[in-house]
N, C-alpha and C positions, 0 to 999 in steps of 0.2 A: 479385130484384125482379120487375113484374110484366111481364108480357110487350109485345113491343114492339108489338101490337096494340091496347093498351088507350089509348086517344087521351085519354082525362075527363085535362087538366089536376090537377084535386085528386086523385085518383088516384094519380098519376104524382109529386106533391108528398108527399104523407101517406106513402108507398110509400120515396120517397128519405131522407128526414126519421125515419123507421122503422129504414132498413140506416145514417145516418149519424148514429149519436146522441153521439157523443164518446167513449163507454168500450164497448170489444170487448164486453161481457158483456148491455150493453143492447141492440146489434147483434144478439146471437145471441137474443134475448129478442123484441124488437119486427121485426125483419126477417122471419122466418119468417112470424108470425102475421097481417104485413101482407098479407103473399105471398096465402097461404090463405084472409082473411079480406073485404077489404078490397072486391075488386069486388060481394060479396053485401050487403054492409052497405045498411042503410037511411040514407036524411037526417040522422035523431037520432042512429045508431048513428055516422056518420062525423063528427059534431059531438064527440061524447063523446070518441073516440078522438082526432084532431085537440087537444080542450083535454087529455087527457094528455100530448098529446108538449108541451105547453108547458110541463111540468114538469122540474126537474131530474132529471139520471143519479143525483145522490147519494139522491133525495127516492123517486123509483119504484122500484130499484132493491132495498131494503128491504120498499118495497110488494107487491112482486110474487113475490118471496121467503117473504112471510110472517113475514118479520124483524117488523117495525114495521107497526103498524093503518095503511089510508091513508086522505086522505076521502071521509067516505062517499059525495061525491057522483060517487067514482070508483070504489067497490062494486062494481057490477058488473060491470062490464072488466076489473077485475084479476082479480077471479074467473075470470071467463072466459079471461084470458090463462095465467094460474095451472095450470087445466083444460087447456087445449090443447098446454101443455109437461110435462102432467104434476104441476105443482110441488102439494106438500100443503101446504096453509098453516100458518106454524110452523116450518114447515124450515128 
């Protein structure tokens, strides 16, 4: 999680809501990338990501895998999350 110097409330929410998502597999998924990504994020960029995590583990899960299309208006982020673990879309 992110370090205990990082005081931004949303930060420190986005960041716990990231490593606590109900299934271990979304944990190792959105935890990491919070970690790494989350203090450099812009206003729109922690908006985007923020209305992801309101999504279901059953629904992103698939998305982010490459399983199943998500929507588009989360295109980008899962790409990019996608990229950051490596994952090829389709796997």
């Amino acid at each position: 999680m992110l370090s205990g110097t990082d005081t931004d409330p949303r930060l420190k929410r986005l960041s716990l809501r990231s490593w606590r998502r109900g299934t271990k597999e979304m944990d190792l998924i959105l935890g990491p990338y919070s970690d790494a990504r989350l203090a450099q994020m812009e206003p729109g960029q922690l908006a985007a990501f923020e209305a992801l995590l309101e999504e279901n583990d059953q629904d992103l899960y698939p998305w982010i895998t490459g399983q199943q299309p998500g929507p588009e208006h989360h295109a980008a982020l899962l790409r990019e999350i996608r990229a950051f673990h490596g994952i090829a879309a389709g796997n």
